[in-house]
C-alpha positions in Angstrom: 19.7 -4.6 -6.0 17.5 -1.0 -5.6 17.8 1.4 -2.6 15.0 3.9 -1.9 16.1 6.4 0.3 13.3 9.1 1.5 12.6 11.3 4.2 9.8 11.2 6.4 8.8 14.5 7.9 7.6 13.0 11.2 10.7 11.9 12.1 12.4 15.0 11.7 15.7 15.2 9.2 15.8 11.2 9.2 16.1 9.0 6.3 14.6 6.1 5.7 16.1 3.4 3.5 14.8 0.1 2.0 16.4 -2.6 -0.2 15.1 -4.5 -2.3 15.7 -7.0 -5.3 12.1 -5.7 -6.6 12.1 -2.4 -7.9 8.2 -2.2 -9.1 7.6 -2.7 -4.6 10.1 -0.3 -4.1 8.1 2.4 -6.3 5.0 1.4 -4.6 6.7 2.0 -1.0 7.8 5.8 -2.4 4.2 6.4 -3.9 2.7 5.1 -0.4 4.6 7.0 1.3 4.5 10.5 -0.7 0.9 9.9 -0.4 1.0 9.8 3.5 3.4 12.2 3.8 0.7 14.7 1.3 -1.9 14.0 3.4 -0.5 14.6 7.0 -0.8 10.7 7.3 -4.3 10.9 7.8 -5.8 8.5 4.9 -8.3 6.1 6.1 -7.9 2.2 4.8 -9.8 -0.7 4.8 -8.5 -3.7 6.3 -7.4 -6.0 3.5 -8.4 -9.3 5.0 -12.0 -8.0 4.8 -11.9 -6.6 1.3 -10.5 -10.5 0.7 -14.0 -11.9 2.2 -15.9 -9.5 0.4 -14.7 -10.4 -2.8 -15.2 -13.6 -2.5 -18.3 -13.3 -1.2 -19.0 -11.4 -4.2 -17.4 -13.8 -7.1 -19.9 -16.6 -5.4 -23.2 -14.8 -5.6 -22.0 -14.1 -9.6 -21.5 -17.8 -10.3 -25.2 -18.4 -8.2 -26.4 -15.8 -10.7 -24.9 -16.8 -13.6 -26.0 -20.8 -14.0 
């Protein structure tokens, strides 16, 4: 079992920690979250679902194409 512990400087001198059995999610959280944190938490994202329908969309039109 992993623990990542980290601070979050919006909520003042807080920790935040999160278990996990999985320690390659538990580096993705940190690196998320240092990311945020360098940026002021103002990154922009895309919502996943759509990126899902666009791929797909996508991988279709390349099997059209390809026969």
């Amino acid at each position: 079992m992993y623990t990542l512990e980290i601070n979050i400087g919006w909520i003042g001198e807080e920790k935040v920690t999160i278990t996990s059995h999985d320690f390659e999610k538990l580096q993705i959280i940190q690196e998320f979250i240092e990311a945020q944190e360098a940026n002021d938490w103002a990154m922009e994202y895309e919502d996943a679902d759509e990126l899902e329908i666009e791929f797909e969309e996508d991988t279709e039109e390349e099997e059209l194409a390809a026969e």
